[in-house]
C-alpha positions in Angstrom: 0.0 0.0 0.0 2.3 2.3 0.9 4.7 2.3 -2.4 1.6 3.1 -4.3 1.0 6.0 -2.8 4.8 7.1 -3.5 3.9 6.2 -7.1 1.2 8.4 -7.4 3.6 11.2 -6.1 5.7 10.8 -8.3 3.8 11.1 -11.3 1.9 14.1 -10.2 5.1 15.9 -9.7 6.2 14.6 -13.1 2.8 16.2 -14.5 3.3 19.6 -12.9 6.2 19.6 -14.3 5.7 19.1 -17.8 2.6 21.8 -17.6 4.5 24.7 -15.7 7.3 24.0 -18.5 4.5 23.8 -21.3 3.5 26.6 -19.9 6.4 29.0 -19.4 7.1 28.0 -23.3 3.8 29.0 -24.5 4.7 32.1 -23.0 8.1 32.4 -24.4 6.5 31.5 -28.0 3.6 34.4 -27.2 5.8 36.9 -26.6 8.8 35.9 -29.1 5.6 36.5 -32.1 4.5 39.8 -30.5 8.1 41.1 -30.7 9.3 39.8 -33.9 5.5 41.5 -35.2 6.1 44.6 -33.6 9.7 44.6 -34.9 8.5 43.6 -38.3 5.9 46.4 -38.9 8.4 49.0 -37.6 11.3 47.6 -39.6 8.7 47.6 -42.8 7.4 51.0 -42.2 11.6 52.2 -41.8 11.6 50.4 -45.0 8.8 51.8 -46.8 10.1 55.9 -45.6 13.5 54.6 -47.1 12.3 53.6 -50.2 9.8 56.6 -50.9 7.0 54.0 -50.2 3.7 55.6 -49.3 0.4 54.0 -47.4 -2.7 53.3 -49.9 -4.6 55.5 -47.7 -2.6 58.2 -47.6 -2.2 57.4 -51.6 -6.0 57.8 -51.4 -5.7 61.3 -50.2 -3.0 62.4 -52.2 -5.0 61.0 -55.5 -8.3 63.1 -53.8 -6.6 66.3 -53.6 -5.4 65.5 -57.3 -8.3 65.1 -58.6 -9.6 68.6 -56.7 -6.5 70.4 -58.0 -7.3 68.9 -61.5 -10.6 70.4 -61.2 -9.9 74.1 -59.6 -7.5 74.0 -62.5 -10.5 73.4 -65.2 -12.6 76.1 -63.5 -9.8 78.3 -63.7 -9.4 78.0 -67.3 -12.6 77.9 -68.1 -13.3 81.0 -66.3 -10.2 82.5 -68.4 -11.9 81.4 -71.5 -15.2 83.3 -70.2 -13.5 86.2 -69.6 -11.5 86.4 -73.0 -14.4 86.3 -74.6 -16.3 89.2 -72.9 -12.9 91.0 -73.7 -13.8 90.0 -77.3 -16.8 91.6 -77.1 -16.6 94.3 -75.6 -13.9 95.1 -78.2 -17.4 94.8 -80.4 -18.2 98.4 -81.9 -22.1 97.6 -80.8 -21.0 96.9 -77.6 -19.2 100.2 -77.8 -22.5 102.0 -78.9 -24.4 100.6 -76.1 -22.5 101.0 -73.7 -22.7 105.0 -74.5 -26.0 104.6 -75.1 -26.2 103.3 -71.0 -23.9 105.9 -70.1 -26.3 109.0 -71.8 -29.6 107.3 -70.4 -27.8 106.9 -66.7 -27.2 110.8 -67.0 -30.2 111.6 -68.5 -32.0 109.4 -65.6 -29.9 111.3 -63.3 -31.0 114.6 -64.1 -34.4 113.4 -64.5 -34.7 112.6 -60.9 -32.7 115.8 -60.0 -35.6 117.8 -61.1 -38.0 115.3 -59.5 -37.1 115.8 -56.4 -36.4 119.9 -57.1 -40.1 119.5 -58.3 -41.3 117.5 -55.2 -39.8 120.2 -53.0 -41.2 123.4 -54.8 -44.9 121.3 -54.7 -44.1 120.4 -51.0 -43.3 124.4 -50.4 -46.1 125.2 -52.9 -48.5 123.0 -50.4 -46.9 124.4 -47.2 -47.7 127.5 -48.6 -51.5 127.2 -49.7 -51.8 125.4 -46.0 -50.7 128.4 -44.7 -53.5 130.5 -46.9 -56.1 128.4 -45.8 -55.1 128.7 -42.4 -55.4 132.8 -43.1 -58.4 132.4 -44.8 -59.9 130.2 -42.5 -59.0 132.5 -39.7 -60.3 135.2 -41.7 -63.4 134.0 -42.2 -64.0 133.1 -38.3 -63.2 136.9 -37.6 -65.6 137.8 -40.6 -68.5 136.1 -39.2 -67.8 136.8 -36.0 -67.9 140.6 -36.9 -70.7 139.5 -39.1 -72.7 138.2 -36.1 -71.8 141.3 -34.1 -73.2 143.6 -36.3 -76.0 141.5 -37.2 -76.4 141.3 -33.2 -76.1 145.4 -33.3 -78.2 146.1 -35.9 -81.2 143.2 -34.1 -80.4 145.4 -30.9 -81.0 148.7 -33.0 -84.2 147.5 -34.8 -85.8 146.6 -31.3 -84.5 149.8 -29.4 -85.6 151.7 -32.3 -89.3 149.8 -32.0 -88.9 150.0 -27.9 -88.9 153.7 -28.5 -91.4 154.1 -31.0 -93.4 152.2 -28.7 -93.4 154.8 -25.6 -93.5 157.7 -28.4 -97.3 159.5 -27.9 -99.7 158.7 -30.5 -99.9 161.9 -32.9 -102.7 164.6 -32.5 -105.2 164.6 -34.8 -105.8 168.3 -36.0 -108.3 169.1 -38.4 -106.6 170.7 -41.6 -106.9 171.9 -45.1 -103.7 170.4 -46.0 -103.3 167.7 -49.4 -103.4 164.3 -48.4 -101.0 162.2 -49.6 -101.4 158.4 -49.6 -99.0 156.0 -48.5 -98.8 152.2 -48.3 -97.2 150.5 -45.4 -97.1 146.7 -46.2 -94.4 144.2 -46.4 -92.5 146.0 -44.0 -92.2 148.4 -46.5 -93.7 152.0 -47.4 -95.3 152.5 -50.9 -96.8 156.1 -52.5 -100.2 155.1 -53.7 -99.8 158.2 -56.8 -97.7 159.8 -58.8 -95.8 162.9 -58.2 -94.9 165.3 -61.2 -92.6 168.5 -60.9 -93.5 168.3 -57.2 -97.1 168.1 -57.1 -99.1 165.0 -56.5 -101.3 163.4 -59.4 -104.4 161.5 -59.7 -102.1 158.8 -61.6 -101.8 155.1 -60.0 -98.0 154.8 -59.4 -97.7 151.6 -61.0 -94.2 151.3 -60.8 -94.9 150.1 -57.3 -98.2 148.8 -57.2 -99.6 146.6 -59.4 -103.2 146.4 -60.8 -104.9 143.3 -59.4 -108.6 144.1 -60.7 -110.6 146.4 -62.1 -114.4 146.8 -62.1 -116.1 150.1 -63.6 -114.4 153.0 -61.9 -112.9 150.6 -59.1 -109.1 149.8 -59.4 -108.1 147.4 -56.9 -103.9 146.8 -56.4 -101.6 145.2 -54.5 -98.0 146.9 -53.6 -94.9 144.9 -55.6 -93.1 143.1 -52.6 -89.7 144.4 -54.1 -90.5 147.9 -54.2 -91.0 150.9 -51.9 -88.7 151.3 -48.9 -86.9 148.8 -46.6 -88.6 150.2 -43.1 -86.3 147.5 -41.9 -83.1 148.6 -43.9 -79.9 150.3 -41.7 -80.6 152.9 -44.6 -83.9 154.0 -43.9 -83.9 157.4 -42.8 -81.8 158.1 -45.5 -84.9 156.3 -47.7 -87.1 158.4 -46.4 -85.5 161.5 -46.5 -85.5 160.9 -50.1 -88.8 159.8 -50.8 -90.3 162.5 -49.0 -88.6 165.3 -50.7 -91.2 166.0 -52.5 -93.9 166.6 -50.2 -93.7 169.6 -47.5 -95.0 169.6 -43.9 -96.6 172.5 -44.5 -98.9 171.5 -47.8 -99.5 167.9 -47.2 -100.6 165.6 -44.9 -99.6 161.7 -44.7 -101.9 159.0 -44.7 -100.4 156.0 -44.1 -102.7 153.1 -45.2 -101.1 150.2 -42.0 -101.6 146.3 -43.2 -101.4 143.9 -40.5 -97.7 142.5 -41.2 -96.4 145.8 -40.7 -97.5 147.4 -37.5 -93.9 147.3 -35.7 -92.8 149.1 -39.1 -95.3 151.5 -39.1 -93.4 152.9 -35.8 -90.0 153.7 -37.4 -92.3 155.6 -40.6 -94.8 157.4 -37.6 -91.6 159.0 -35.6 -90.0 159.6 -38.6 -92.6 161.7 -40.2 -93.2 163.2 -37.1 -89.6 164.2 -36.8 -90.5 166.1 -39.8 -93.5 168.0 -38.5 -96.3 166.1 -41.0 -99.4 165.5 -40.1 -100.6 162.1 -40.3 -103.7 160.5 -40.5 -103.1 156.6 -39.9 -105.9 153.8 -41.4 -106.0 150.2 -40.3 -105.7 148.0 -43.3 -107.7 144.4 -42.4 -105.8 141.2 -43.5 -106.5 139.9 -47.3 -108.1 143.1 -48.5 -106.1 145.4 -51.3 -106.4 149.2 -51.5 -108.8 150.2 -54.1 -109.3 153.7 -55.1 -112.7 155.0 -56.4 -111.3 158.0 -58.1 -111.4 161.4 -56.7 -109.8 164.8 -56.7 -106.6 164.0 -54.4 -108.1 166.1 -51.9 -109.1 163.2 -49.4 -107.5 159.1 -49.4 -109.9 157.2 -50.0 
């Protein structure tokens, strides 16, 4: 029993032994492959930079940047040819004659837009300027009807001071008289002389330049005043009117009869004080509403 065991000893020793050595000679083998392959591609590259010998990829780039040299080059030349040939032309007399033609329209252009915009400034003053009128006119105008509506304030103020006045006047005396009675119209707010007067004496003559004839029927002549004749009692010029009109009758000789229609009563104020301003005597008739005057002859002595 005991000299197998030594046996079996023995031959496991003889086993390690052999596998540490196979072992330690794989490593040798390993590491002799990876030194002579290390050694090998440094020695072949030495080799290659000795003999001018260059890498297929860096063949690859060299051929690559060739071919882009190659191809600048074509552009380049082509590019040469273009330009050449726009040497060749402009060398072309129509090319010549165009281009003077360009030249003369560029200046012509040029002063074309010179005087546009010396145009657009003189229209720019030019509206500047008629702003400014308006503005003067405008300002003008407010003043005028402001002055306007002051006067036509005044002369509404006058008118009713004028009838306030006439108002608180006494009614005239009634005095029996011999004198000529001469007829007057007050209608319309206006006054009217029913005759004629020649060379300063009154007529038995319809003044028809401010009445008109309306009917007649046997010796009856009715009429109705002309709405655009006689005098304005209302006018800022109506003293003056009457001064005038009344010329040619005398305080002393006649007497006024105004004949009063209904849209004139307030008027027949400013004619009453104004006549008796003037020492006439007056003898003052209602006139009813829708009625004309009518006159049924006579000898002038009395109105009918």
């Amino acid at each position: 029993m005991r000299r197998r065991g030594q046996a079996a000893d023995g031959l496991e020793l003889f086993l390690d032994t052999i596998c540490n050595m196979f072992g330690g000679f794989l490593f040798i083998m390993l590491f002799v492959v990876v030194s002579v392959r290390t050694t090998s591609d440094a020695a072949l590259r030495r080799e290659r930079e000795e003999l001018g010998i260059v890498d297929e990829v860096a063949v690859e780039e060299l051929e690559r940047e060739l071919k882009s040299l190659v191809e600048a080059k074509n552009d380049r030349e082509r590019d040469a040819e273009s330009i050449e040939s726009a040497l060749a032309r402009l060398n072309d007399p129509e090319v010549e004659r165009l281009y003077k033609e360009t030249v003369d329209k560029s200046a012509e252009l040029k002063r074309i837009v010179e005087e546009g915009i010396a145009a657009r400034d003189r229209a720019k003053s030019e509206r500047d300027r008629i702003a400014a009128f308006h503005k003067t006119r405008d300002e003008l105008k407010s003043r005028i009807e402001a002055a306007e509506a002051d006067a036509e304030r005044a002369r509404g103020e006058k008118v009713a001071s004028d009838r306030a006045k006439a108002r608180e006047t006494f009614a005239p005396q009634m005095r029996v008289s011999n004198k000529e009675e001469v007829g007057v119209i007050l209608k319309y707010g206006r006054l009217y002389f029913w005759h004629k007067f020649e060379g300063g004496e009154q007529t038995d003559e319809l003044n028809v330049d401010d009445f008109a004839i309306v009917e007649e029927t046997g010796e009856e002549i009715k009429t109705e005043p002309k709405p655009w004749r006689g005098i304005d009692l209302n006018s800022e010029s109506v003293e003056r009117d009457l001064e005038e009109a009344l010329a040619k009758c005398s305080p002393k000789k006649h007497k006024i009869v105004p004949v009063v229609a209904s849209d004139s009563y307030e008027e027949y104020a400013v004619a009453r004080d104004f006549l008796k301003g003037k020492g006439f005597d007056i003898r003052p008739i209602t006139g009813k509403e829708g009625t004309s005057v009518s006159d049924r002859g006579g000898n002038n002595d009395k109105a009918q």
